[in-house]
C-alpha positions as a printed Julia matrix, in Angstrom:
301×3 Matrix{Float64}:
  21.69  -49.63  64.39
  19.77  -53.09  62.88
  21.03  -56.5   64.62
  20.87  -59.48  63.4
  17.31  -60.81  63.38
  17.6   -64.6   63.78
  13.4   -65.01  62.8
  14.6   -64.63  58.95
  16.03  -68.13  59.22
  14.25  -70.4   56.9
  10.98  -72.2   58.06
  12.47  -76.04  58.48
  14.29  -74.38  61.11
  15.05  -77.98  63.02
  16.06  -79.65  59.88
  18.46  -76.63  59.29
  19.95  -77.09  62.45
  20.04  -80.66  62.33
  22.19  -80.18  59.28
  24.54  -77.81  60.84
  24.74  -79.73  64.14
  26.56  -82.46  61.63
  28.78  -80.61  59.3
  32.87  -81.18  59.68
  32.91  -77.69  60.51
  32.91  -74.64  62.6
  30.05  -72.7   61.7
  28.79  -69.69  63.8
  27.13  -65.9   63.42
  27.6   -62.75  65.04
  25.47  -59.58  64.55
  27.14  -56.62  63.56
  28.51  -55.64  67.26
  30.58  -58.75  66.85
  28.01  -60.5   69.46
  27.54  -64.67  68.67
  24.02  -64.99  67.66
  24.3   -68.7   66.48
  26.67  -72.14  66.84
  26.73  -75.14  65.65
  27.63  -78.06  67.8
  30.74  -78.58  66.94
  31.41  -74.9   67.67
  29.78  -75.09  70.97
  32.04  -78.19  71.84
  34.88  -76.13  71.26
  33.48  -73.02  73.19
  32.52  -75.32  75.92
  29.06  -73.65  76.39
  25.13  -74.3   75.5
  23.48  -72.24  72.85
  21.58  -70.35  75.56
  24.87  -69.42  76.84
  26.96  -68.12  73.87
  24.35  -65.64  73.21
  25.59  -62.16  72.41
  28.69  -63.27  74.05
  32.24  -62.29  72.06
  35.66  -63.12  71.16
  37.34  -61.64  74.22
  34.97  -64.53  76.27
  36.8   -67.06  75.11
  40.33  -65.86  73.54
  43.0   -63.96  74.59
  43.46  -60.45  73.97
  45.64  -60.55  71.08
  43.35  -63.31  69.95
  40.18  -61.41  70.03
  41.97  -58.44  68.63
  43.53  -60.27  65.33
  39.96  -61.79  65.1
  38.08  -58.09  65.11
  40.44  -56.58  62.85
  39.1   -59.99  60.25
  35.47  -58.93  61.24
  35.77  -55.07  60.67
  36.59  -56.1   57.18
  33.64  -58.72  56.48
  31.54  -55.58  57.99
  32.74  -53.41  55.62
  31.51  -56.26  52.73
  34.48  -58.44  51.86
  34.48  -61.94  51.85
  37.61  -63.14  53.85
  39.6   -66.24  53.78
  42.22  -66.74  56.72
  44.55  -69.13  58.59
  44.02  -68.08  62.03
  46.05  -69.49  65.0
  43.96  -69.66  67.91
  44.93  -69.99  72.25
  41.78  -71.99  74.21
  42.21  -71.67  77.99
  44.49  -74.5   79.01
  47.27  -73.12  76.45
  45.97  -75.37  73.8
  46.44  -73.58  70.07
  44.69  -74.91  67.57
  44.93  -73.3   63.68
  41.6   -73.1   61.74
  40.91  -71.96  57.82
  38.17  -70.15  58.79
  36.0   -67.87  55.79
  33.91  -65.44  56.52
  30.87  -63.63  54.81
  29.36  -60.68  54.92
  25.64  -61.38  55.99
  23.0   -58.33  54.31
  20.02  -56.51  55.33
  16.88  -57.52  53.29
  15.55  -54.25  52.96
  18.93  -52.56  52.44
  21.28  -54.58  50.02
  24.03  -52.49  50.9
  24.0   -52.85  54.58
  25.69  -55.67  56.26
  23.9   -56.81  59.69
  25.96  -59.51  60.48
  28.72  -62.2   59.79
  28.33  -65.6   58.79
  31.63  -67.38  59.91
  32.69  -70.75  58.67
  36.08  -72.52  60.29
  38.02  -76.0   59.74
  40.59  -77.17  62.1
  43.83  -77.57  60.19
  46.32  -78.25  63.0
  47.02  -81.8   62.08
  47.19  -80.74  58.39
  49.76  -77.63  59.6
  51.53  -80.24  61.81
  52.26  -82.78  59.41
  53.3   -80.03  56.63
  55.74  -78.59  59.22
  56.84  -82.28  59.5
  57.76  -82.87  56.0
  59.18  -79.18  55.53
  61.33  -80.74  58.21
  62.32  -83.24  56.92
  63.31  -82.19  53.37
  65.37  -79.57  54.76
  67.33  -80.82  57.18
  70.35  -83.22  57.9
  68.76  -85.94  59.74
  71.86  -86.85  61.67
  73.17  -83.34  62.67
  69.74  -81.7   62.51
  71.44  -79.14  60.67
  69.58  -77.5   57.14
  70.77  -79.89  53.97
  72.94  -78.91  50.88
  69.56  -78.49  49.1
  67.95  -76.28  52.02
  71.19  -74.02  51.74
  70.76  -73.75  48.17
  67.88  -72.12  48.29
  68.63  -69.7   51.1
  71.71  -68.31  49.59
  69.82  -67.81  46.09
  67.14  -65.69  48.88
  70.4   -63.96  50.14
  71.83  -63.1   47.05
  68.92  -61.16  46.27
  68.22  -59.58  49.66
  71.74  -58.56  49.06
  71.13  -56.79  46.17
  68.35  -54.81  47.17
  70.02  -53.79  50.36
  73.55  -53.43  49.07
  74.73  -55.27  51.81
  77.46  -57.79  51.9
  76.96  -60.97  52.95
  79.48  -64.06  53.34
  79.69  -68.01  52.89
  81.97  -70.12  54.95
  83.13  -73.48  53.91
  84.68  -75.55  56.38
  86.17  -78.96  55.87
  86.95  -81.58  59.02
  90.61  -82.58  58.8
  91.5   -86.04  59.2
  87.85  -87.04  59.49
  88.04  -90.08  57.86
  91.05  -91.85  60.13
  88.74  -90.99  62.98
  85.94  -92.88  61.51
  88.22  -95.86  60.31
  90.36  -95.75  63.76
  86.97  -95.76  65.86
  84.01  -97.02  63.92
  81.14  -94.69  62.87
  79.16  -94.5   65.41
  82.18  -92.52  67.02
  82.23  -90.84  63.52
  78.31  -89.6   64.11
  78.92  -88.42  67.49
  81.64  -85.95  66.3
  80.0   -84.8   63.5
  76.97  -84.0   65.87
  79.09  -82.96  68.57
  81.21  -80.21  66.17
  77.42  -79.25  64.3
  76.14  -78.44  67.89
  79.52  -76.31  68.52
  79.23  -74.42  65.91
  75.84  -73.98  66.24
  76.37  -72.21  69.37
  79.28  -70.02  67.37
  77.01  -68.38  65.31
  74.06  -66.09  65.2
  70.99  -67.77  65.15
  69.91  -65.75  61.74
  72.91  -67.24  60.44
  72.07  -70.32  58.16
  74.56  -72.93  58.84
  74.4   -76.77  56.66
  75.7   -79.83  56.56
  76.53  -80.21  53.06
  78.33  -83.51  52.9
  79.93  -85.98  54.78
  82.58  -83.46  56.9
  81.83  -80.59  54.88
  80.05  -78.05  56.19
  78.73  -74.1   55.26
  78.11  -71.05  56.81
  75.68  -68.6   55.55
  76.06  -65.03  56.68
  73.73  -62.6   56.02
  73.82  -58.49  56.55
  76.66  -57.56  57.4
  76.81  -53.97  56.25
  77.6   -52.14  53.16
  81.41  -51.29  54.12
  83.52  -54.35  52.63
  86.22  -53.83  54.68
  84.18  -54.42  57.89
  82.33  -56.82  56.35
  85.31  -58.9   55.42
  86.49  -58.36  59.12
  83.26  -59.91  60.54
  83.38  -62.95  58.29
  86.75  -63.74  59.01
  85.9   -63.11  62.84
  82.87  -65.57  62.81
  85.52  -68.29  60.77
  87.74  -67.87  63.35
  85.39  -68.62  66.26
  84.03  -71.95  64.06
  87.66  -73.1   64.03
  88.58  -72.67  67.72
  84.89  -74.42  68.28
  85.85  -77.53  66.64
  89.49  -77.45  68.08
  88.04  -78.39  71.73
  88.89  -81.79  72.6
  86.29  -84.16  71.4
  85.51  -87.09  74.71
  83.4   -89.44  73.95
  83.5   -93.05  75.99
  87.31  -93.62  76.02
  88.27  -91.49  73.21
  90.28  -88.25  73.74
  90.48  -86.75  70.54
  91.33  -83.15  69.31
  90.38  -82.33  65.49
  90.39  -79.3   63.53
  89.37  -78.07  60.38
  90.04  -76.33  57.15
  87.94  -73.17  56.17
  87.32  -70.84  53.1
  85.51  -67.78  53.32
  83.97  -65.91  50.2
  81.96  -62.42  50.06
  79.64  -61.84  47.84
  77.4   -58.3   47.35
  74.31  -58.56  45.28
  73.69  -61.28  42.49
  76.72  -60.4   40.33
  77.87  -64.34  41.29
  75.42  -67.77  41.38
  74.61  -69.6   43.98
  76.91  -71.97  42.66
  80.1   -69.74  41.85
  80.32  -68.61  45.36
  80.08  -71.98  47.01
  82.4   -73.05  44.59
  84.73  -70.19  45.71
  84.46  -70.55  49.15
  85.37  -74.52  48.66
  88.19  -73.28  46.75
  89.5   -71.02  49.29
  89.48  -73.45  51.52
  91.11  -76.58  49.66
  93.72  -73.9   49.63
  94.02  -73.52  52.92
  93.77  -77.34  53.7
  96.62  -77.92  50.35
  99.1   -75.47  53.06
  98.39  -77.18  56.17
  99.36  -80.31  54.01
 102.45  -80.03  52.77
């Protein structure tokens, strides 16, 4: 079996290195047994080792198991003479994960083109990058007072369940609910009271529902309950929805304390099914707002 034969580096050897030793970047190579021939500094930094003692050390010396596995599976591929480009989240000891962009290329055999001898291995830390991404994701998706996903958010995960629905058959439901008398509490008490119910009732119903279920604040005391899977019977699927409403209306029932206040709302809400993408978006929202002005119309008069 060849290995890796670090004397067919080029001649300015130091200047080489010198050049490596200063590049933004994790650069490293392992012979074909998957042993670490070569590190740059930075990469040693991270290893926490000299260059003397990373030789023909391997993944499973400084990563977890399921690390070192994921990471093999990559290398059995550049091996086999592909070129591989991968975000790879990584544990150090200490717990700290870091996520890298790492490529990797195949490195070959001189006197055998065809025959791969070793992997040349090129990483960038892109945790802050990742981080900040997740941030803004965040951000544009979700309600900043309740914390709950935003009419737009919902949108776009109903469209994804219409479709899921059609290729599985399976019904699916929205819930609209509506806070009655929502806006005497905010005029009676001021709206900071006003927040603190609405982010009281979003973390009650939060709890109410299944934690696959996609639940949004969609405007100021409206707010919509996504429900996804719930078989291809309608019957029992209409049973379920209705059973999840009911549990969202005794939720927001409880009596609300906050400071002085004792108060005890309720709320109004419509449920719509929907199977497939014979409705939009749009139309079933719609629906579902409908059935429940209806109800709110009764309770009314």
């Amino acid at each position: 079996m060849a290995e890796f034969n670090t004397t067919k580096l080029p001649v300015h050897i130091a200047e080489l290195k010198f050049a490596l030793d200063n590049v933004p970047a994790y650069v490293y190579i392992k012979n074909e047994l998957g042993h670490y021939v070569y590190a740059n500094k930075l990469t040693l930094d991270l290893f926490a080792c000299s260059a003397q003692e990373l030789q023909y050390k391997t993944d499973t010396d400084f990563f977890p198991r399921p690390d070192a596995k994921k990471l093999a599976k990559i290398d059995k591929r550049v091996l086999r003479g592909e070129r591989t480009r991968e975000e790879v989240e990584l544990t150090f000891p200490g717990g700290h994960t870091f996520i890298f962009w790492e490529v990797k290329t195949p490195i070959f055999c001189d006197s055998e083109p065809n025959k791969v001898i070793g992997i040349l291995g090129i990483a960038t830390d892109i945790t802050e990058r990742k981080y900040h991404e997740q941030q803004l994701l965040y951000a544009a998706s979700t309600d900043p007072l309740t914390e709950l996903l935003n009419r737009r958010y919902f949108y776009i995960r109903l469209s994804l369940a219409l479709e899921m629905s059609k290729r599985d058959q399976s019904y699916g439901a929205v819930i609209f609910i509506d806070l009655n008398k929502f806006k005497k509490l905010n005029d009676q008490y001021g709206h900071n009271t006003g927040d603190a119910y609405l982010v009281e009732i979003a973390n009650r119903m939060k709890a109410a529902v299944r934690e696959k279920d996609c639940l949004a604040r969609i405007g100021g005391d409206e707010f919509i309950v996504l429900l996804e899977g719930l078989g291809r019977d309608e019957q029992t699927a209409k049973h379920n929805a209705h059973r999840v409403a009911d549990k969202l209306q005794t939720a927001i029932e409880i009596k609300f304390i906050h400071q002085d206040i004792n108060y005890k709302g309720s709320a109004s809400v419509g449920v719509t099914m929907f199977l497939g993408t014979q409705e939009t978006a749009d139309e079933i929202v719609a629906q579902a707002d409908q059935h429940m002005y209806m109800i709110k119309h009764t309770l009314t008069d």
